[in-house]
Each structure stands twice: as C-alpha cells, then as structure tokens.
PDB file as gemmi writes it, atoms N, CA and C in Angstrom:
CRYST1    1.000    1.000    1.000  90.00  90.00  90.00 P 1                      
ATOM      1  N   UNK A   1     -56.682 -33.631  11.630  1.00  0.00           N  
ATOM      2  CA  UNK A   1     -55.534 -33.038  12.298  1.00  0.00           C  
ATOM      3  C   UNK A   1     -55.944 -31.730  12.973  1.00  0.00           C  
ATOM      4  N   UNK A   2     -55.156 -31.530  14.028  1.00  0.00           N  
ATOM      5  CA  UNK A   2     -55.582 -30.388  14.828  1.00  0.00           C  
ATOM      6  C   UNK A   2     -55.338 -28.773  14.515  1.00  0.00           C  
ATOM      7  N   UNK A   3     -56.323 -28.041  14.141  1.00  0.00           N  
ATOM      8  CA  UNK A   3     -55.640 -26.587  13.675  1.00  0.00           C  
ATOM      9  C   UNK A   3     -55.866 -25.568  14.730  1.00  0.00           C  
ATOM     10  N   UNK A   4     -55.083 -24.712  14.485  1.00  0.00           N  
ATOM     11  CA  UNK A   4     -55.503 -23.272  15.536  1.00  0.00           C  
ATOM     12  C   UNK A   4     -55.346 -21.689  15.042  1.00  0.00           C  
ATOM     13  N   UNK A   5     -56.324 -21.153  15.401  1.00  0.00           N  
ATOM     14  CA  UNK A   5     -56.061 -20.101  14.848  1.00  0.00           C  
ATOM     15  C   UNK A   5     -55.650 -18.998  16.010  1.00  0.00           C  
ATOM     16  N   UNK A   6     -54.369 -18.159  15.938  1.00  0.00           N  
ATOM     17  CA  UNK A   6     -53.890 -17.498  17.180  1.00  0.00           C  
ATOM     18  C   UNK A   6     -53.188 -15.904  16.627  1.00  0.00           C  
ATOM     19  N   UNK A   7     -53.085 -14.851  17.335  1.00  0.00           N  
ATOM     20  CA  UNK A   7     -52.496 -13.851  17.304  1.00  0.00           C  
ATOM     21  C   UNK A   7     -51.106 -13.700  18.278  1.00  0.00           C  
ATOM     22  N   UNK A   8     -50.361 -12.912  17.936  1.00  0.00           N  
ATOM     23  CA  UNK A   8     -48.986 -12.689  18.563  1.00  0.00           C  
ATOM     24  C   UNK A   8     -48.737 -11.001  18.377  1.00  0.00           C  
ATOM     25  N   UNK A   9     -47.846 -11.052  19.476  1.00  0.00           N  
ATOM     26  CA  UNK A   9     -47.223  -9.903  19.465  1.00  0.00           C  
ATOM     27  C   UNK A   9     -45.399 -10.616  19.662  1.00  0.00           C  
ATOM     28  N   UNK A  10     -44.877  -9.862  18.466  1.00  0.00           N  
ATOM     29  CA  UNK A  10     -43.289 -10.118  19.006  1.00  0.00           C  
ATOM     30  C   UNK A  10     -42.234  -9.424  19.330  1.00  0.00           C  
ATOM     31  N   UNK A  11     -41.530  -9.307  20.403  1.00  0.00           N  
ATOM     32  CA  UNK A  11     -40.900  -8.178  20.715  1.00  0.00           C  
ATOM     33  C   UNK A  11     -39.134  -8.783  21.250  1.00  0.00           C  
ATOM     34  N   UNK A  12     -38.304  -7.692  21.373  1.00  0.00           N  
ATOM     35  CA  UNK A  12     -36.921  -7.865  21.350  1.00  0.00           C  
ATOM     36  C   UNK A  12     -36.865  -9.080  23.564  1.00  0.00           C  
ATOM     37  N   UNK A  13     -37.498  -7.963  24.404  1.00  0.00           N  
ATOM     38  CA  UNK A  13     -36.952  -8.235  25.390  1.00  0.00           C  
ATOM     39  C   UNK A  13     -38.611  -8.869  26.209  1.00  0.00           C  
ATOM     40  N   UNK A  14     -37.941  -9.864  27.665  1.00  0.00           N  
ATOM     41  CA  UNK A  14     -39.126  -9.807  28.003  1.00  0.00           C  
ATOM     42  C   UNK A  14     -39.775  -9.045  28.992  1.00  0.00           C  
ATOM     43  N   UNK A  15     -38.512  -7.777  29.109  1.00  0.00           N  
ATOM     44  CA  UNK A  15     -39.029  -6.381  30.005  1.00  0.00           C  
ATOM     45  C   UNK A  15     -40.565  -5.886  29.062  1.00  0.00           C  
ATOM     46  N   UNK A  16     -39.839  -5.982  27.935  1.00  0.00           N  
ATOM     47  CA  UNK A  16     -41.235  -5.118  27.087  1.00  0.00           C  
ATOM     48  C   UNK A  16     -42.189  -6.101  26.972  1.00  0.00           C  
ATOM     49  N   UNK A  17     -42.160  -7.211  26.966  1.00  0.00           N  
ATOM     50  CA  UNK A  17     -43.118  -8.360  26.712  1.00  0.00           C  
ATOM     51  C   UNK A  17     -44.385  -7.990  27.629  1.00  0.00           C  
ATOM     52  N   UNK A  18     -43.650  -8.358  28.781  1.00  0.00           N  
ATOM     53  CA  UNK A  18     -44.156  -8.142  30.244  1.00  0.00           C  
ATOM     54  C   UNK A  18     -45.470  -6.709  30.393  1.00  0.00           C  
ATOM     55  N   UNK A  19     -43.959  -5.632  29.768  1.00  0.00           N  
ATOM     56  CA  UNK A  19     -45.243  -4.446  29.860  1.00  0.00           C  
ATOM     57  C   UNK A  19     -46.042  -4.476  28.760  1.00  0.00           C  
ATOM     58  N   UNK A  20     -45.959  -4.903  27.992  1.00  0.00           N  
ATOM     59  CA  UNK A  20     -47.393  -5.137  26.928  1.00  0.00           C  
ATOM     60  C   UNK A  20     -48.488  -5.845  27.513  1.00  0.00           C  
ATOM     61  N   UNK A  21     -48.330  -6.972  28.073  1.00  0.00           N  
ATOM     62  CA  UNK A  21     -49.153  -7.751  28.198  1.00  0.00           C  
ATOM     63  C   UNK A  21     -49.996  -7.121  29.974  1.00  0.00           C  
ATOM     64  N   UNK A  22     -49.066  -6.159  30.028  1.00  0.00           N  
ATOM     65  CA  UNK A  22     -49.820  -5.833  31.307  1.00  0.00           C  
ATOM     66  C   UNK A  22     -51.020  -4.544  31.020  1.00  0.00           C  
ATOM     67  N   UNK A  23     -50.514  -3.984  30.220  1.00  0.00           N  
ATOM     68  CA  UNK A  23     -51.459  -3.145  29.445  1.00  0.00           C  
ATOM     69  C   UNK A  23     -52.415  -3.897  28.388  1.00  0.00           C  
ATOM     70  N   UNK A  24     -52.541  -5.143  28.228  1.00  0.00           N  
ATOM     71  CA  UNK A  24     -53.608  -6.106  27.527  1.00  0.00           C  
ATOM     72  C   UNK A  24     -54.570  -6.165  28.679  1.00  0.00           C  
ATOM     73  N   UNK A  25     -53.484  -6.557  29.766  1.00  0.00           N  
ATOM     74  CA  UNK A  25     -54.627  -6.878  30.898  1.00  0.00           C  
ATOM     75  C   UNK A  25     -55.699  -6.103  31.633  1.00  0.00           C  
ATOM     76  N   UNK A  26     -54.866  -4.680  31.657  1.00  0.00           N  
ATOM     77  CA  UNK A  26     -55.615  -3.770  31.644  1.00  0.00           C  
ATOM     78  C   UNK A  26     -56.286  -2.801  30.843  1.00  0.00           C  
ATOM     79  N   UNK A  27     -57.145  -3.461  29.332  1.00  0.00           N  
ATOM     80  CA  UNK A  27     -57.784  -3.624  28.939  1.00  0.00           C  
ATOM     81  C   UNK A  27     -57.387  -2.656  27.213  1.00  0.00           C  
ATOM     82  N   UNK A  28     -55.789  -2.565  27.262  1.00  0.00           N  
ATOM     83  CA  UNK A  28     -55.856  -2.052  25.818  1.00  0.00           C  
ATOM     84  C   UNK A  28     -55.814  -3.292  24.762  1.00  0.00           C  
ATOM     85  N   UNK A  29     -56.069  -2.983  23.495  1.00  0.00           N  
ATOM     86  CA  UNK A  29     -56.331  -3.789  22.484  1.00  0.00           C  
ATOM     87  C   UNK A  29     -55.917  -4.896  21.772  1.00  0.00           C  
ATOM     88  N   UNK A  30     -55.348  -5.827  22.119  1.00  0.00           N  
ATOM     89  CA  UNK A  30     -54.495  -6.726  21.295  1.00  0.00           C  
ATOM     90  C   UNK A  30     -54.220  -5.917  20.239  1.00  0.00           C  
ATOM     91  N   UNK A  31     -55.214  -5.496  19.353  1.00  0.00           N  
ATOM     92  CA  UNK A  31     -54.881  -5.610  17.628  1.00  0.00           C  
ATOM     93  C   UNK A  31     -53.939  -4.313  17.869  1.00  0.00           C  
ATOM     94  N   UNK A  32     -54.357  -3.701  18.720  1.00  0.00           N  
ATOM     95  CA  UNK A  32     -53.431  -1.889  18.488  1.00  0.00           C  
ATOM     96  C   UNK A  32     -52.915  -2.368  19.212  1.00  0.00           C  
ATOM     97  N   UNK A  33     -52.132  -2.949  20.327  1.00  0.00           N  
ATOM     98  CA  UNK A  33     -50.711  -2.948  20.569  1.00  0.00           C  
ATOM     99  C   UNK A  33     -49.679  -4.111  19.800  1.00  0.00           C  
ATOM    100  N   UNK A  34     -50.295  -5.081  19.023  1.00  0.00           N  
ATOM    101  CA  UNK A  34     -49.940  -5.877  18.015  1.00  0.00           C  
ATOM    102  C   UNK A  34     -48.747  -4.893  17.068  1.00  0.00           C  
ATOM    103  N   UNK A  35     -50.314  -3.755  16.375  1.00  0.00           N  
ATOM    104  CA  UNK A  35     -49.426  -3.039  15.598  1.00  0.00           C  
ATOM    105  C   UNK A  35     -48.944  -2.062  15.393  1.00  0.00           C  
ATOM    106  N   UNK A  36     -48.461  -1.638  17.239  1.00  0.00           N  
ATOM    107  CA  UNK A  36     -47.719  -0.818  17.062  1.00  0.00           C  
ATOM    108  C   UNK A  36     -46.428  -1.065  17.782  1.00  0.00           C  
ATOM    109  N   UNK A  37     -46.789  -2.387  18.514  1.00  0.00           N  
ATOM    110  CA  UNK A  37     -44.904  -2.794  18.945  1.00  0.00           C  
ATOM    111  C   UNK A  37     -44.629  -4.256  17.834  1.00  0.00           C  
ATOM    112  N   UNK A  38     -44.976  -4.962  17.547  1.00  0.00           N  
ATOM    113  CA  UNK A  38     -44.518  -5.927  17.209  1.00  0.00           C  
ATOM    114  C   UNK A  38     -43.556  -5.942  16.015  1.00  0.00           C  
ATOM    115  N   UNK A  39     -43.009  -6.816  16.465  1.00  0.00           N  
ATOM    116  CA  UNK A  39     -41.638  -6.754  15.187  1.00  0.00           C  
ATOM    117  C   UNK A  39     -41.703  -7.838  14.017  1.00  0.00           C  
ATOM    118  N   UNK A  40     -42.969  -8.756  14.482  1.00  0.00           N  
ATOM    119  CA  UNK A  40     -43.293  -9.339  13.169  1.00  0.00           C  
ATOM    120  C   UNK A  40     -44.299  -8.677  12.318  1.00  0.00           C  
ATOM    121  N   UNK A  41     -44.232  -9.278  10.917  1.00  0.00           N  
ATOM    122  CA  UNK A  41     -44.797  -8.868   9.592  1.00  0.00           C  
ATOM    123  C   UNK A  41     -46.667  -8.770  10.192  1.00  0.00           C  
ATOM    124  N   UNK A  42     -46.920  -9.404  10.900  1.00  0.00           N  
ATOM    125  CA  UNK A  42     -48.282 -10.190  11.293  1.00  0.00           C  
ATOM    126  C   UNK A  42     -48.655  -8.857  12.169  1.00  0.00           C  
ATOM    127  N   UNK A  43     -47.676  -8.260  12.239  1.00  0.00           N  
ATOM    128  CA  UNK A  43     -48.387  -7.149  13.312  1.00  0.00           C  
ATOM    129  C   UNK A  43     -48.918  -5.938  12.914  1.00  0.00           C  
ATOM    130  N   UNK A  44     -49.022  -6.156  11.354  1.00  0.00           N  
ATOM    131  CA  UNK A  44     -49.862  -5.154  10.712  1.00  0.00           C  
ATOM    132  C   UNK A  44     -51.439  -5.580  10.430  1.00  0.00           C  
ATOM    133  N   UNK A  45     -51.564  -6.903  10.901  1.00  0.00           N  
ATOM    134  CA  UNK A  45     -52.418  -7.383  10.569  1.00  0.00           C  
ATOM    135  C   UNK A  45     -53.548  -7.722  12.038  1.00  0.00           C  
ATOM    136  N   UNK A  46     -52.324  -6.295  13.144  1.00  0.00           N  
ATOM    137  CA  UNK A  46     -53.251  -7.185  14.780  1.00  0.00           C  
ATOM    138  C   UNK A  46     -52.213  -8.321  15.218  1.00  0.00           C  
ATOM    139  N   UNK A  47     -51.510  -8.355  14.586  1.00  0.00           N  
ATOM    140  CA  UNK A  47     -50.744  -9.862  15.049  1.00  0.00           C  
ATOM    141  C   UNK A  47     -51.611 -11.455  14.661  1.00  0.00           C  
ATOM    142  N   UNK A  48     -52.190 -11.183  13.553  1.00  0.00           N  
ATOM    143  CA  UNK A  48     -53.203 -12.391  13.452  1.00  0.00           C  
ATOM    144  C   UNK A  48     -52.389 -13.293  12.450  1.00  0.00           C  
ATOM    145  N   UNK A  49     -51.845 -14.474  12.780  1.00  0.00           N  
ATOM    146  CA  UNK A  49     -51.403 -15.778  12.182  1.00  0.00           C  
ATOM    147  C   UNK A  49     -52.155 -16.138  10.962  1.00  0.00           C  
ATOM    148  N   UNK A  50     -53.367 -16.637  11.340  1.00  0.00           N  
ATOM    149  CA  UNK A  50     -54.180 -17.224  10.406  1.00  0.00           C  
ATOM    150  C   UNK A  50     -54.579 -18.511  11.108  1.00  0.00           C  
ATOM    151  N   UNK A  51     -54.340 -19.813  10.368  1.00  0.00           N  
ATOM    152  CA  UNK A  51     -55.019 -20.976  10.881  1.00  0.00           C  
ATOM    153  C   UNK A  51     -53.824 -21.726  10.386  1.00  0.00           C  
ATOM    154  N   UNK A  52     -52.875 -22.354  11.347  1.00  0.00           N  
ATOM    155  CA  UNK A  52     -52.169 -23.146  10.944  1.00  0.00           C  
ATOM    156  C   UNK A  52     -52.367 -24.894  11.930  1.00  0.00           C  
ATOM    157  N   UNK A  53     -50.925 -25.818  11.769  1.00  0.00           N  
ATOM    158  CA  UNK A  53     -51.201 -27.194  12.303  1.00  0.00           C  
ATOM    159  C   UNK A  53     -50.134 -27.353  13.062  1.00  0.00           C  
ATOM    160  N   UNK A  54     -50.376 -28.387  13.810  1.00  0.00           N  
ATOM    161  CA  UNK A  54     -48.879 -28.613  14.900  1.00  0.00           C  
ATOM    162  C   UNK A  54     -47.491 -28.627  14.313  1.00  0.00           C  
ATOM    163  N   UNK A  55     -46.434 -28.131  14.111  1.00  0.00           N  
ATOM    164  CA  UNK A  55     -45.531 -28.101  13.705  1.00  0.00           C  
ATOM    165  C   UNK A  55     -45.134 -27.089  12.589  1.00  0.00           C  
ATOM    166  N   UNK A  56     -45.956 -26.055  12.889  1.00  0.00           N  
ATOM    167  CA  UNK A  56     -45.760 -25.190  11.423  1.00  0.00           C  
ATOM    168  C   UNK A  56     -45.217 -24.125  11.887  1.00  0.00           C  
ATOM    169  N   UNK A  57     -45.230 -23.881  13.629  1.00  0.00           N  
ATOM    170  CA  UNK A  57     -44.343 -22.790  14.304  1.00  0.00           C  
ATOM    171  C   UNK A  57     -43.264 -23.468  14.716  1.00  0.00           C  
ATOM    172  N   UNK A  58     -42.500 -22.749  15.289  1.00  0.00           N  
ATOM    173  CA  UNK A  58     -41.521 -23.012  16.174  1.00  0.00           C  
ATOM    174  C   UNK A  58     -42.121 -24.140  17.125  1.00  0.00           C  
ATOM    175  N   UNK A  59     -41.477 -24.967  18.025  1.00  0.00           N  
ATOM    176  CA  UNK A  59     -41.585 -25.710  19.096  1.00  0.00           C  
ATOM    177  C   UNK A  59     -42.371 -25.119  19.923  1.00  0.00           C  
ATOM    178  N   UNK A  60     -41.834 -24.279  20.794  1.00  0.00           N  
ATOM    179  CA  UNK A  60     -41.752 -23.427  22.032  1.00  0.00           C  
ATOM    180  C   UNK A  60     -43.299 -22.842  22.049  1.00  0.00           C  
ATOM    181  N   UNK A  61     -43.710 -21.861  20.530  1.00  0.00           N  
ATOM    182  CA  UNK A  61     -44.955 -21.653  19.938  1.00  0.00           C  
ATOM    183  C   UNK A  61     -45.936 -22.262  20.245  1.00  0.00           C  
ATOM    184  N   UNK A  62     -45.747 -23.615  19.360  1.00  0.00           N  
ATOM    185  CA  UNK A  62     -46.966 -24.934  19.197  1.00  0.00           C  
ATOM    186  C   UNK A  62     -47.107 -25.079  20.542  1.00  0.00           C  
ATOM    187  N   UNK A  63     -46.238 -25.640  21.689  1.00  0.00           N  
ATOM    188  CA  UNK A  63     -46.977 -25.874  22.974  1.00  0.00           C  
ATOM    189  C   UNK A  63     -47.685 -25.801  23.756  1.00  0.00           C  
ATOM    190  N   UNK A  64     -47.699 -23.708  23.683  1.00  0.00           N  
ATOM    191  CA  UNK A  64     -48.092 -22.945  23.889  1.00  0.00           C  
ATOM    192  C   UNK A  64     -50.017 -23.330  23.300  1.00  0.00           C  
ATOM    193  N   UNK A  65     -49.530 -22.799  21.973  1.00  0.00           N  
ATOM    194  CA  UNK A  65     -50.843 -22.686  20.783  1.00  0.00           C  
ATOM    195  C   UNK A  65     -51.701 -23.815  21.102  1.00  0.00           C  
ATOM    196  N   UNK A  66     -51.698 -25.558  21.085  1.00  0.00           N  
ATOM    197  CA  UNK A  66     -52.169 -26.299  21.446  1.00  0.00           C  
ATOM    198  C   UNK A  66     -51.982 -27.312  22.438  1.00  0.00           C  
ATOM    199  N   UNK A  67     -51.915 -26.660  23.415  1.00  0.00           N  
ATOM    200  CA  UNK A  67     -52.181 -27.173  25.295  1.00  0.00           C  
ATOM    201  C   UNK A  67     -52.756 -26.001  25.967  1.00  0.00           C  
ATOM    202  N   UNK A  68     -52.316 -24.667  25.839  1.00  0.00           N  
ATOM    203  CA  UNK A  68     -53.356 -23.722  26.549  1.00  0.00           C  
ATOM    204  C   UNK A  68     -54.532 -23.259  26.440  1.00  0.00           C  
ATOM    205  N   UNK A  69     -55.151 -22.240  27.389  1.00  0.00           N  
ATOM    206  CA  UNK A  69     -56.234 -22.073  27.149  1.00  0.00           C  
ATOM    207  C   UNK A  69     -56.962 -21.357  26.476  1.00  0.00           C  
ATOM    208  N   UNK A  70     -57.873 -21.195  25.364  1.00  0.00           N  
ATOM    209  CA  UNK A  70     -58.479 -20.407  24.233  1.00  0.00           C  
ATOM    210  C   UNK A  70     -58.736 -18.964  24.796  1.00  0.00           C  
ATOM    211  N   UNK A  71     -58.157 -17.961  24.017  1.00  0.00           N  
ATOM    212  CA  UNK A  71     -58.836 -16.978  24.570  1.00  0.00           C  
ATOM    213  C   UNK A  71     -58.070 -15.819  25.587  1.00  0.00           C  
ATOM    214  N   UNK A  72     -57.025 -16.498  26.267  1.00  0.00           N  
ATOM    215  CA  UNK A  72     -56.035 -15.908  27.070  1.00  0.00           C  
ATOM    216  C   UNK A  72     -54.645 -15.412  26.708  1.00  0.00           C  
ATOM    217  N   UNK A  73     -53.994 -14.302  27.220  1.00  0.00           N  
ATOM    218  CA  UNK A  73     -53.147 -14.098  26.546  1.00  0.00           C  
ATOM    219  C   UNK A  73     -51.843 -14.589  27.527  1.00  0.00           C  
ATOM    220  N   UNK A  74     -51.225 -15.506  26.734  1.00  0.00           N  
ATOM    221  CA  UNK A  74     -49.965 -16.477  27.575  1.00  0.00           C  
ATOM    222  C   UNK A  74     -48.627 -15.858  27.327  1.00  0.00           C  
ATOM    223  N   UNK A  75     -48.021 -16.183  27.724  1.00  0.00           N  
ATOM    224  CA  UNK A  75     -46.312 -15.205  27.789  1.00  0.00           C  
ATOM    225  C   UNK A  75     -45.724 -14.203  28.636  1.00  0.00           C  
ATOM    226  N   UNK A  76     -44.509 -13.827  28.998  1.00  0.00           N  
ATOM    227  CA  UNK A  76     -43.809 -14.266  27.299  1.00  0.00           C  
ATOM    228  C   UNK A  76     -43.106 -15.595  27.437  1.00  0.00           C  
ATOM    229  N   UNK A  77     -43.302 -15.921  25.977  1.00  0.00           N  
ATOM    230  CA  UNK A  77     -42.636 -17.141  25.249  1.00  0.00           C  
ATOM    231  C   UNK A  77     -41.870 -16.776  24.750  1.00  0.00           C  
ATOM    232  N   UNK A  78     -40.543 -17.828  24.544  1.00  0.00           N  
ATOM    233  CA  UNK A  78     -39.575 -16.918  24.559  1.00  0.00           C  
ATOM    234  C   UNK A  78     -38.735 -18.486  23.105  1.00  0.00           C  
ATOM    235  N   UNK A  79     -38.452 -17.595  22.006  1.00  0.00           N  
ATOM    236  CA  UNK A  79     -38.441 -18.736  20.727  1.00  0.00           C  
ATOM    237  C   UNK A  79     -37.002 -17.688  20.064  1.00  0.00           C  
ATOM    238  N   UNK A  80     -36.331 -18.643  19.466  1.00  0.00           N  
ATOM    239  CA  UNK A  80     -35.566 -17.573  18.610  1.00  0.00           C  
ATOM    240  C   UNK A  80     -35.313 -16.638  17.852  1.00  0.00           C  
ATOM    241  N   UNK A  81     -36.743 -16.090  18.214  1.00  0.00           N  
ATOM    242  CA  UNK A  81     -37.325 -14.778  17.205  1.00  0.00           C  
ATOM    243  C   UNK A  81     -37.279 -13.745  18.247  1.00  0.00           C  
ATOM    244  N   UNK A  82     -37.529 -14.177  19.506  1.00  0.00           N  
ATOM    245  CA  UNK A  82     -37.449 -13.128  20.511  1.00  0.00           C  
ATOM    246  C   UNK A  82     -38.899 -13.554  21.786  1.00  0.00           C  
ATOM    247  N   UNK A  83     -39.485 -12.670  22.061  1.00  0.00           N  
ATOM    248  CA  UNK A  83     -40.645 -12.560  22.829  1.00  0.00           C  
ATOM    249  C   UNK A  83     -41.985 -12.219  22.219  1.00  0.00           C  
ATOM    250  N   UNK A  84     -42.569 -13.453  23.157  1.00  0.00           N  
ATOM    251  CA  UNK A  84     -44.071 -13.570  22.106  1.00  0.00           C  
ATOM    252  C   UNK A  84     -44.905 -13.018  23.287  1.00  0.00           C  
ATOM    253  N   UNK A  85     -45.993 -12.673  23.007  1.00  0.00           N  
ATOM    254  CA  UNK A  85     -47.303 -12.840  23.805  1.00  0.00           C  
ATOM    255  C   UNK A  85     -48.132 -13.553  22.517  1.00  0.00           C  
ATOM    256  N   UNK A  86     -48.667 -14.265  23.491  1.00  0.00           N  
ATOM    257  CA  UNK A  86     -50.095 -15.369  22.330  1.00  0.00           C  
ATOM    258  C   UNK A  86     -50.888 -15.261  22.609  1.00  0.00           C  
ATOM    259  N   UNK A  87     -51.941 -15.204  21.884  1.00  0.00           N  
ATOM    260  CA  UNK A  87     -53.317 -15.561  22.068  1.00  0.00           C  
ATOM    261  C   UNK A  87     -53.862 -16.395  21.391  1.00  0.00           C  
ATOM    262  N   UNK A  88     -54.448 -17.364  21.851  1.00  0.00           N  
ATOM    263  CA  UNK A  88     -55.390 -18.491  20.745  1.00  0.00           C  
ATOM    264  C   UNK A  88     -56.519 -18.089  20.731  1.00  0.00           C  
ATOM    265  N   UNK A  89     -57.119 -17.967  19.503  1.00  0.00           N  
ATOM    266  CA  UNK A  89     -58.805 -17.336  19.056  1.00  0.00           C  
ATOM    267  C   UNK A  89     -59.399 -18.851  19.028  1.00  0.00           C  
ATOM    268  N   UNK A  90     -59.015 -19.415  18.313  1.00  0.00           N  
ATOM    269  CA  UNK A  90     -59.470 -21.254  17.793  1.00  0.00           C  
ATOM    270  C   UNK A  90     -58.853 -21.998  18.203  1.00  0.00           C  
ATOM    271  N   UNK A  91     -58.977 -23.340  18.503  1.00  0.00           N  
ATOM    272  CA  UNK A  91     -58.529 -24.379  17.950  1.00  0.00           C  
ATOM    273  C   UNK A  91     -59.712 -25.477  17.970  1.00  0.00           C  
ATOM    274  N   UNK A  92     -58.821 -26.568  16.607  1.00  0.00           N  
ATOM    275  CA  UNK A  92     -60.333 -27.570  17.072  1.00  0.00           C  
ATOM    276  C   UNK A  92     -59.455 -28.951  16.738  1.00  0.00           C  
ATOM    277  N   UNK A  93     -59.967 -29.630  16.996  1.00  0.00           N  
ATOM    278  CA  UNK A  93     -59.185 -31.507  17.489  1.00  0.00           C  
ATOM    279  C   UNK A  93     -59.438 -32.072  16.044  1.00  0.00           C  
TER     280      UNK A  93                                                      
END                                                                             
C-alpha cells in the first residue's frame, strides 16, 4: 500500500495561506514558518505529519499528498480545518 511522508502548515484564511507560501518561495524555511503560524499541533514539530496511507487525512489532503509532485509546496488547500500549504518529502507505491 502506498505511504507518504508530508509537512503542512495550517492556517485560518487563504489571504495568509497565500502570504506564507510566498515567503517559502522566497526562500524562508518551511520548518520556521510551520512553527510559527500554524494552527495545527504538527507545527511544533515544522509541520511534519509523519508517514501515513491513503485515507488517513481528509479527502481534499490525500489528493493533494498522493498525485502531486514530491518536494513542492502545493496550496492552499482548502479542508475543514482551514488552509493548508503541503509539502510531500516521500512517497512510495
């Protein structure tokens, strides 16, 4: 079965989504802006998930997590938790 291992940042709006991920792009840190905006538990940790399987996130998540591309940061995704930015570190088939 297919696993992946991915980081997130989660935030209220996707005004702020937006400007996070634009300051990723221009080259600040995932792990330090993880944990200092994110509103999940994971964002003390960098925003790092761990290694989970298809169906263990949200829908909206998984699609994201296993169809895009490794390595990039995608979003915002937008799930009933609020606004994601993702990143996939792993996955393997």
């Amino acid at each position: 079965m297919a696993q992946a291992n991915a980081r997130h940042i989660l935030v209220s709006t996707e005004e702020q989504c937006n400007e996070l991920k634009t300051q990723i792009n221009n080259g600040a840190d995932f792990t330090a802006v993880a944990a200092e905006h994110s509103s999940c538990p994971s964002g003390k940790q960098g925003g790092d998930l761990g290694s989970f399987g298809p169906g263990q996130m949200v829908a909206e998540f998984d699609t994201v997590v296993f169809n895009d591309a490794i390595g990039e940061v995608h979003g915002p995704v937008k799930t009933q938790f609020g606004y994601h930015l993702i990143e996939i570190t792993s996955r393997s088939e």
